[in-house]
C-alpha positions in Angstrom: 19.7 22.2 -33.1 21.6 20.8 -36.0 24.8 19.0 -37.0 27.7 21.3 -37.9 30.9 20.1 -39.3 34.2 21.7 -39.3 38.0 20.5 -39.9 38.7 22.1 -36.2 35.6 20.1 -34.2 34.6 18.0 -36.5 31.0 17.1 -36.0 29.1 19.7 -33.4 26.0 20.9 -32.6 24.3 24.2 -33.3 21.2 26.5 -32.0 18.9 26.6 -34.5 16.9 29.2 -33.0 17.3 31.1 -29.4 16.9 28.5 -26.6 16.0 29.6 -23.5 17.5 28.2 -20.3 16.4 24.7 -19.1 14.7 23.6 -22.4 15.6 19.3 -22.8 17.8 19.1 -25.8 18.5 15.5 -25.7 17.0 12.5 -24.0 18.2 8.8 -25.3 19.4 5.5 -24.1 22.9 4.3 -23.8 23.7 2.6 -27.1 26.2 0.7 -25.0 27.2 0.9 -21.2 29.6 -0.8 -18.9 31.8 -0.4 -16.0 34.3 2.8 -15.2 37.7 2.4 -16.0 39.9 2.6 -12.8 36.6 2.3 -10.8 36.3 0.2 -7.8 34.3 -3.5 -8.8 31.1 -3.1 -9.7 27.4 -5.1 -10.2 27.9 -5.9 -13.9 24.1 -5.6 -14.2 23.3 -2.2 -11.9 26.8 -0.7 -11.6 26.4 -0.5 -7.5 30.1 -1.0 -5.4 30.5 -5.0 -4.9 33.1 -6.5 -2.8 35.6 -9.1 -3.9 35.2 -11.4 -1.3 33.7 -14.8 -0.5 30.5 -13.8 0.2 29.8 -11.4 -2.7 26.9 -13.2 -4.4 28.4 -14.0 -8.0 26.8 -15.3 -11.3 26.4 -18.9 -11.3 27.3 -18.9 -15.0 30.4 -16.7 -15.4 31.4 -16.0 -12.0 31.7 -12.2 -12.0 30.1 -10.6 -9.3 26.7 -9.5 -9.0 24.5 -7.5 -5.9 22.5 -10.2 -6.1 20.4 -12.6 -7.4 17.5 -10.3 -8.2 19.2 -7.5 -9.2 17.2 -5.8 -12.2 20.0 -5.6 -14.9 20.2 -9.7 -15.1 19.1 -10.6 -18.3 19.0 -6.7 -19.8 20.6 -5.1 -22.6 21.9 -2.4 -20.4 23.3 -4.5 -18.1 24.3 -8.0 -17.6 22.7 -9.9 -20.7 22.5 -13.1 -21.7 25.0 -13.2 -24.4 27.3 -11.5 -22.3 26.9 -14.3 -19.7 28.0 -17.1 -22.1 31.1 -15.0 -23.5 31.8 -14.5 -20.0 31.5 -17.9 -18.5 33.7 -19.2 -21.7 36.4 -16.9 -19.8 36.0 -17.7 -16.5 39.2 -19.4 -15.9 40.7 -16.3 -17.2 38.4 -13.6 -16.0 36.2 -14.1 -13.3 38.2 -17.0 -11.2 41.3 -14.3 -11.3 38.5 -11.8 -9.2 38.5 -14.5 -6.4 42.1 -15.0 -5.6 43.5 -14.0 -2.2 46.3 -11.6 -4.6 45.0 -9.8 -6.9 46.2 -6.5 -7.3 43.8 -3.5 -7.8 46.0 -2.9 -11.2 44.5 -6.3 -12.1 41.1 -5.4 -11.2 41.6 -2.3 -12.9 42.4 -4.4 -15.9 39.7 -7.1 -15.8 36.9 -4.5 -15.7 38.4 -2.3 -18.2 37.8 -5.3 -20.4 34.0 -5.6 -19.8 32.3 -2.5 -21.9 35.0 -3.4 -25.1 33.2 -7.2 -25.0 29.6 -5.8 -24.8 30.4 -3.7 -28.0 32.3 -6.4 -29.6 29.1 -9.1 -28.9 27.0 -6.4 -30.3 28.2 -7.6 -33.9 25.9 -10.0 -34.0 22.8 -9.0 -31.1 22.4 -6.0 -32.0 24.0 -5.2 -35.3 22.4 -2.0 -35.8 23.9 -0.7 -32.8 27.3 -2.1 -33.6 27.0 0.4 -36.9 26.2 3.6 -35.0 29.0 3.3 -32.4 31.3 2.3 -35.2 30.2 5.3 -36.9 31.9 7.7 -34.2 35.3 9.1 -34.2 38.0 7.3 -33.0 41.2 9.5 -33.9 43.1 6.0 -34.6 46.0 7.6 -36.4 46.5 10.1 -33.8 46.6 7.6 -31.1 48.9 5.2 -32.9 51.5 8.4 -32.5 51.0 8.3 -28.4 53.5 4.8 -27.8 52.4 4.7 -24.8 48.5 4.9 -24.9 48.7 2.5 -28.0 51.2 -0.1 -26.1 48.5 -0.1 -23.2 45.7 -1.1 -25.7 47.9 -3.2 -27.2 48.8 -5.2 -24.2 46.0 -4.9 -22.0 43.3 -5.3 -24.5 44.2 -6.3 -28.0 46.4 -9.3 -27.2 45.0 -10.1 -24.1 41.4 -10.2 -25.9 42.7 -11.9 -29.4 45.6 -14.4 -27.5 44.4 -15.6 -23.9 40.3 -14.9 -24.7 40.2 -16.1 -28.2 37.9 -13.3 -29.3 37.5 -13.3 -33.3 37.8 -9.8 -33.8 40.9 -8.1 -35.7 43.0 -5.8 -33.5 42.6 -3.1 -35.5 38.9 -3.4 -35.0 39.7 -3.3 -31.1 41.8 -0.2 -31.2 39.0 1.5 -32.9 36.6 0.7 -30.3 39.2 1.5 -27.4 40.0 5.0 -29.5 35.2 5.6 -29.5 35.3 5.0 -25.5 38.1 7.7 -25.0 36.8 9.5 -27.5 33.0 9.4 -26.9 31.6 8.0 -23.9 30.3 9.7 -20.4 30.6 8.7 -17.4 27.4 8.4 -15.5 25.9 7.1 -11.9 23.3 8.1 -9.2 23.2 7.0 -5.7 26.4 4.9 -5.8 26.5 3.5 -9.1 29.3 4.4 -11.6 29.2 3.1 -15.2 30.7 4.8 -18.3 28.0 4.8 -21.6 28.2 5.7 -25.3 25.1 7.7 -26.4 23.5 8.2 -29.9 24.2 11.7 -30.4 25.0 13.7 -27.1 28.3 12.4 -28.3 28.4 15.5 -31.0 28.0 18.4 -28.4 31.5 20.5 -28.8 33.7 21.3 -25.3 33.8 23.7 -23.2 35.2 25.0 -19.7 32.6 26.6 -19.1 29.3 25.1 -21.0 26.3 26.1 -21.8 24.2 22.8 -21.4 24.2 20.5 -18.0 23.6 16.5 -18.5 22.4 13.9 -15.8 20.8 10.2 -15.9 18.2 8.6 -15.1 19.2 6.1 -12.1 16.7 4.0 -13.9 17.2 3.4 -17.6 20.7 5.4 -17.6 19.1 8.2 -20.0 21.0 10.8 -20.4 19.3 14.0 -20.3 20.9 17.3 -21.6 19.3 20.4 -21.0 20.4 24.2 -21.6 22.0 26.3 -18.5 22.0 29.1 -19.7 20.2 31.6 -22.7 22.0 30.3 -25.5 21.6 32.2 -29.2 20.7 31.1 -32.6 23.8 29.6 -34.1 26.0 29.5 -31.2 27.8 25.8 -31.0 26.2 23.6 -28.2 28.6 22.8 -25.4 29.0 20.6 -22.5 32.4 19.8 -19.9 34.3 17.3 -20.5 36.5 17.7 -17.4 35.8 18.5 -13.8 34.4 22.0 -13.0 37.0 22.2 -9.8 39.9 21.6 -11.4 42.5 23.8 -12.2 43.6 24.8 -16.1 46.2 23.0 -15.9 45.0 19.8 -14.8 42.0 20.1 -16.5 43.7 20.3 -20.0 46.3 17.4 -19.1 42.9 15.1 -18.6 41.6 16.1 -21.7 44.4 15.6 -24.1 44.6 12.5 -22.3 41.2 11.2 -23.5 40.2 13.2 -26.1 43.5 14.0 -27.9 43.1 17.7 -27.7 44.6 20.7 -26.1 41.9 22.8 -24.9 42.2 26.9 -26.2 38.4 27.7 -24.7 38.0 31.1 -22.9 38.4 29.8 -19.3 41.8 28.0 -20.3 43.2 30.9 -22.4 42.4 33.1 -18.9 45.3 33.0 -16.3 42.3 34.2 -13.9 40.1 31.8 -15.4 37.4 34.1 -16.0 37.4 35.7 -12.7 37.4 32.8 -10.5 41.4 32.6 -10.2 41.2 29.0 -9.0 44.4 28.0 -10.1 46.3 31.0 -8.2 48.8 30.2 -5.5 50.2 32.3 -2.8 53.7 33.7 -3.8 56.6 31.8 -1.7 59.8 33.8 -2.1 60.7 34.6 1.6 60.4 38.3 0.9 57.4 39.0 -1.2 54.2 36.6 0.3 51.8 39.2 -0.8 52.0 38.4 -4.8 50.1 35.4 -6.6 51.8 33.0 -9.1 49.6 32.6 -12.2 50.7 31.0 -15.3 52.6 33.3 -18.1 51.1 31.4 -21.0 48.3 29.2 -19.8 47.5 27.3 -23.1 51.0 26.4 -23.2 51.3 23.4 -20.4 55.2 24.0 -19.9 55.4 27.8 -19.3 56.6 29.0 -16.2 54.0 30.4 -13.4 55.2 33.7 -12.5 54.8 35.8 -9.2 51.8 38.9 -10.2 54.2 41.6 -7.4 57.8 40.1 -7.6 60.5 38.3 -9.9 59.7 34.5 -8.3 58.9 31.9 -10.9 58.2 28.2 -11.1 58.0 25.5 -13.4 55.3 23.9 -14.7 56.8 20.8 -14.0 57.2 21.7 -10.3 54.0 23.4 -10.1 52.3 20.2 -11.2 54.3 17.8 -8.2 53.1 20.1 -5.8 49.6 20.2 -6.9 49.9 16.5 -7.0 51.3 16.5 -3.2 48.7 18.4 -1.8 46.0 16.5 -3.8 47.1 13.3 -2.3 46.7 15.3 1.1 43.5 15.8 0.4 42.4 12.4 -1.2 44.1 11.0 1.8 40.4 12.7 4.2 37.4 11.0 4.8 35.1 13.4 3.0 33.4 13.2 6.8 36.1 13.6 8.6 35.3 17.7 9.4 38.5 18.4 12.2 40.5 16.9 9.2 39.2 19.0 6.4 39.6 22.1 8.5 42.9 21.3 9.5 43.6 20.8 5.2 42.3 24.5 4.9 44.5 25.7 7.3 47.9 24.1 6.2 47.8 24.8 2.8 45.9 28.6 3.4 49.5 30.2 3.2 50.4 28.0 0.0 47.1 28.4 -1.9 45.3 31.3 -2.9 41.7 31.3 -0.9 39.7 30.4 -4.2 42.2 27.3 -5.6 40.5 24.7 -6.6 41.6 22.4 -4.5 40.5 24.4 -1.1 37.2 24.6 -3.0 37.1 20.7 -3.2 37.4 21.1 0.5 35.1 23.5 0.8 32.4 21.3 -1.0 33.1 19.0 1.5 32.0 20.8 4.3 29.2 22.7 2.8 27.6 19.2 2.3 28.7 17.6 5.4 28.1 20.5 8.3 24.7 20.1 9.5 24.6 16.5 8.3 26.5 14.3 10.2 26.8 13.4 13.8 28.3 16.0 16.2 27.6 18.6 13.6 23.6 18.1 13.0 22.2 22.2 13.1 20.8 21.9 16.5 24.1 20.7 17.9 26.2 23.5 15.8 27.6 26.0 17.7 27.1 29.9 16.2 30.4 29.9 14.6 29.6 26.5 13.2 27.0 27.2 11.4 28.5 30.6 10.1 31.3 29.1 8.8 28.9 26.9 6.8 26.9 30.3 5.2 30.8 31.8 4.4 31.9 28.4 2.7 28.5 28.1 0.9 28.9 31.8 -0.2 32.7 31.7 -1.2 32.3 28.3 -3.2 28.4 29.6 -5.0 30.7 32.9 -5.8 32.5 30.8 -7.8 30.5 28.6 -9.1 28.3 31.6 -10.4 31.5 32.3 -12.5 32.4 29.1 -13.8 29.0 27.2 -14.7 26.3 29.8 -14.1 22.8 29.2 -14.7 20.7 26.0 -14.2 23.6 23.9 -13.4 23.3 20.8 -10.5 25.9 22.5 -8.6 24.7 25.5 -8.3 21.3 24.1 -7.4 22.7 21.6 -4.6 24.9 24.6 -3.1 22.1 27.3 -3.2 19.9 24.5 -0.9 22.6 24.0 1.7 23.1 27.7 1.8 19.7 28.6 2.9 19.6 26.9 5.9 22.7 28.5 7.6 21.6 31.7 6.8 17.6 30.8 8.3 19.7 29.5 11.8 21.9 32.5 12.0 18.7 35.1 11.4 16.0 33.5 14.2 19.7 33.4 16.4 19.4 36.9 15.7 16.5 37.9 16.2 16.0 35.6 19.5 19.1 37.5 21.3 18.4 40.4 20.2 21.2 41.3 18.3 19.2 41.6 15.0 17.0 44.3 13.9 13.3 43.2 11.9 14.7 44.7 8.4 17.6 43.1 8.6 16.1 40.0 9.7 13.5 40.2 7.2 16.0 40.7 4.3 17.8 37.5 4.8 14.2 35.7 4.9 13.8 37.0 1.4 17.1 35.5 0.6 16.3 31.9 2.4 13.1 32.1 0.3 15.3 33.0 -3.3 17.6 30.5 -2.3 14.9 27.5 -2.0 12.8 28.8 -5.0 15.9 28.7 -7.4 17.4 25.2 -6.3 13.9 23.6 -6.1 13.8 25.0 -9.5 17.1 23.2 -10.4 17.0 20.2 -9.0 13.6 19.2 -9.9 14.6 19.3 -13.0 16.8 16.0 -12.5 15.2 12.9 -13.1 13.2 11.1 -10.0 15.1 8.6 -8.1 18.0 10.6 -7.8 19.2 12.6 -4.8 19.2 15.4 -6.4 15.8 15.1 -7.4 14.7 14.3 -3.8 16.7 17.7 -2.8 14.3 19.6 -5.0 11.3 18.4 -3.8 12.4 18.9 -0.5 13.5 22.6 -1.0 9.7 22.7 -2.5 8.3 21.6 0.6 10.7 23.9 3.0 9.5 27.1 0.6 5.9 25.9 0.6 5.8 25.8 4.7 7.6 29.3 4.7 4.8 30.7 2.4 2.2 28.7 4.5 
């Protein structure tokens, strides 16, 4: 590939030949890597969940907490370092002592960790200077953020003063803003088995968005690599894409959380597409008393206040209104235990009559339970009833449908839902053929299918780096297709 340039996109990346799908683009470490904002507290030297209590072990120098004592990111530049230490235990009374009190809010929290990854770049200036100039290098879109009052008054208050005033930090605030404005801007958020951070890479930084992308990206649970690979065919000279938003996540959601961060409106195909290319995930069922049959789609869908409009009848609704009720019924749902499967099911079947069947946020359900049915207590396979397990295949199927649609190709989630997929489909065919009901061809036809499903996401998943779950689901779709060829 190389580095295109444009007044639209700026810097990008282009094909320089035909790529073919799955080839490594991209493997680097973080130039610099911290905490999540809004995450729950974290290990500031692995990124794992800590609690702020008591007994959380903490760093005898600064006070923030830790997993413990030997945890491997003590003393590393990707993690908690030296030099961040003694900037940190300079704070303490102002940082990590406020982590211990009885009151702290979670806004507080919020706050306090927020603060971390904008200190490791700003301590960079003098341990690792060359790094400092690469990150500094990025875009920031300062003048365009200065116009957003309130994104600027929250860096101003939050960070700027709070880092220049209370911390003392010799660093001038417009210095700050520009580092706040490369995080929004630039940085990934990353994590395997647990861990959360957020990271600023060399150059995967330059790959344009898109809805629907044409590379995939994961890290490597132990150096936080990030490696970027094609999902698809992609031709000589066509622009190199990645997601920056969430694939289940409807348009206009997904282009409020983009303008949010990266200070653009989002015209790509799948946002210009009321049906969002096929997959109508944003569609909901038409209320008006006397039509119910009709689905309201947006009239205009890269402009975020048009109306949604009824498909069959005259029914409208704003965009404002759409976007409370979306809000309602995603509170609903963040409100479940993710394992909770009577309470999922009962989520499905509320909001069935309100949502169309492939909205996103049935599919987030959906997700759910193709992960969790045949995995937890009370719903391992042997202990699934027939109906069970077949409403496991149909979720699998509806939510690979469209998924196929919306990042096809080599992508993680169609590898991780492909696995789950072919055991359903295994249980219901020896159920089959043991009662009698199923004929050999038939039977015989969904083997092939079992053994396409485990050959493609063993293919998938293999491809993410060891130590990840993902990974570990590969190698055992390898195994399950190995013993079925045996």
């Amino acid at each position: 590939y190389r580095v295109a340039e444009s007044p639209v996109y700026g810097r990008y990346l282009v094909a320089n030949r035909e790529l073919a799908a799955g080839e490594l683009l991209i493997e680097e470490q973080p130039l610099a890597i911290g905490p999540c904002v809004s995450c729950d507290p974290v290990c500031l030297g692995c990124y794992q969940p800590v609690l702020l209590e008591p007994q959380q072990y903490r760093c005898p120098a600064c006070g923030w907490p830790l997993c413990g004592a030997n945890c491997r990111g003590i003393n590393q530049a990707h993690g908690h370092s030296s030099w961040e230490c003694e900037a940190l235990a300079q704070q303490r009374e102002r940082a990590a002592d406020l982590l211990l009190q009885a009151n702290v809010s979670p806004d507080e929290v919020r706050d306090l960790y927020e603060l971390v990854l904008i200190v490791r770049i700003v301590l960079l200036r003098g341990a690792q200077p060359e790094q400092y100039a690469r990150i500094r290098c990025m875009q920031s879109h300062t003048e365009q953020r200065r116009l957003n009052a309130t994104l600027w008054q929250h860096y101003e208050r939050k960070v700027v003063q709070r880092l220049r005033d209370e911390w003392r930090l010799e660093v001038a605030a417009e210095e700050l803003h520009e580092i706040c404005g490369i995080l929004d801007v630039n940085c990934f958020e990353i994590g395997q088995r647990g861990a959360k951070a957020r990271t600023l890479y060399p150059s995967a930084f330059l790959l344009a968005h898109d809805c629907s992308p044409n590379t995939a990206h994961t890290d490597d649970p132990s150096s936080f690599a990030i490696l970027l690979r094609t999902s698809r065919a992609v031709r000589e000279q066509e622009t190199l894409t990645l997601s920056y938003a969430y694939t289940l996540q409807g348009t206009l959601k997904r282009r409020t959380f983009i303008q949010g961060g990266k200070l653009f409106w989002c015209q790509c195909q799948r946002c210009a597409d009321p049906r969002e290319l096929g997959s109508d995930c944003s569609a909901l069922v038409c209320p008006a008393p006397a039509c119910h049959q009709g689905s309201v789609r947006a009239t205009d869908p890269l402009e975020q206040t048009a109306d949604w409009a009824c498909d069959r009848c005259d029914h409208r609704i704003s965009a404002a209104n759409l976007e409370r009720l979306l809000d309602r019924i995603n509170d609903d749902l963040e409100a479940i235990d993710v394992h909770n499967i009577p309470a999922l099911e009962n989520f499905l079947t509320r909001y069935r009559e309100v949502l169309r069947p492939n909205h996103y946020l049935l599919l987030s359900a959906k997700y759910s339970l193709c992960q969790i049915y045949g995995r937890i207590e009370g719903y391992l396979l042997p202990q699934m009833s027939p109906e069970d397990v077949a409403r496991k295949e149909r979720y699998c199927r509806e939510f690979l449908q469209i998924i196929d649609l919306l990042e096809p190709g080599l992508t993680r989630l169609r590898g991780l839902i492909m696995y789950e997929l072919h055991a359903p489909i295994m249980v219901l065919a020896q159920l089959g053929m043991q009662s009698g009901q199923l004929r050999r061809p038939e039977f015989q036809r969904r083997i092939k299918e079992v053994l396409k499903l485990l050959q493609d996401s063993a293919h998938i998943l293999q491809m993410e780096p060891p130590g990840s779950s993902e990974h570990e689901m590969g190698l055992a779709a390898a195994d399950a297709l190995s013993k079925m060829r045996g």
